[in-house]
C-alpha positions as CSV (number, residue, x, y, z in Angstrom):
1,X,-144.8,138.0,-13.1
2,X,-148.1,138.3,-12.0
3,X,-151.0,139.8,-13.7
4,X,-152.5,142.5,-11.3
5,X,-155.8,143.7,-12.6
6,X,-157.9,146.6,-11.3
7,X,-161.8,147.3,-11.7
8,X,-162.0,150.8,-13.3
9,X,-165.4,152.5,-13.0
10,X,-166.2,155.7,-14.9
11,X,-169.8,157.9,-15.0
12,X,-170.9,160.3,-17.6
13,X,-172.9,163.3,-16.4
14,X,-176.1,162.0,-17.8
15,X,-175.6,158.9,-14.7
16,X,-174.4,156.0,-17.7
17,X,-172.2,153.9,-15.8
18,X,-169.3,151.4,-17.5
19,X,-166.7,149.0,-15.3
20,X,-164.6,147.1,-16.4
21,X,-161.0,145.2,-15.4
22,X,-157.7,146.8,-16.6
23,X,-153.8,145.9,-15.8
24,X,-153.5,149.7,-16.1
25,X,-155.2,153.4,-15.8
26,X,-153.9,153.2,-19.2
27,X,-155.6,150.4,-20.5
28,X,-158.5,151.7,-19.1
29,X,-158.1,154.8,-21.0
30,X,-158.4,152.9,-24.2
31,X,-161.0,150.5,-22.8
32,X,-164.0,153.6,-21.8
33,X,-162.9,155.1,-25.1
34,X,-164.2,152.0,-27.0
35,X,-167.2,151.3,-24.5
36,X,-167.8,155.5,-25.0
37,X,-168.0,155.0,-28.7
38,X,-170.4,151.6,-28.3
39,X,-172.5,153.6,-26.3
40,X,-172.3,156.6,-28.7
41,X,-170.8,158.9,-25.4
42,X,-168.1,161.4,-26.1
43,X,-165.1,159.5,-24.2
44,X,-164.5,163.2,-22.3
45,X,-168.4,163.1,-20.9
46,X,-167.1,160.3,-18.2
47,X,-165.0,160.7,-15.3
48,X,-163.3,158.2,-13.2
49,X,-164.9,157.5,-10.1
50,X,-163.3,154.6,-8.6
51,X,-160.3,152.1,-8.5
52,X,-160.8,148.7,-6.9
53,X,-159.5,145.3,-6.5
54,X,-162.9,144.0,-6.6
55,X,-165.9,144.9,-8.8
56,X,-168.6,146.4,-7.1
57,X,-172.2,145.1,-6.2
58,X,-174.0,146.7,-8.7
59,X,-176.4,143.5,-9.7
């Protein structure tokens, strides 16, 4: 059984962006709403903007 993972990325309105991998949407679900609260961001303030196999190239 193989381990597919995803990289989730999710924006808030005020431009905060978190990414992070996740075997599921759903484990990313729980994943922003622990980086929301580190970040002290209302977990409904950020919407998912992208799904990908690799991160992206934001260095």
């Amino acid at each position: 059984m193989s381990n597919k993972k995803s990289y989730y990325a999710f924006e808030a309105p005020s431009g905060t962006t978190i990414e992070f991998q996740a075997t599921s949407l759903q484990q990313a679900m729980v994943i922003k709403k622990k980086r929301a609260h580190e970040l002290g961001i209302p977990k409904e303030a950020f919407e998912l903007t992208s799904i990908r196999k690799k991160p992206s190239l934001s260095e």
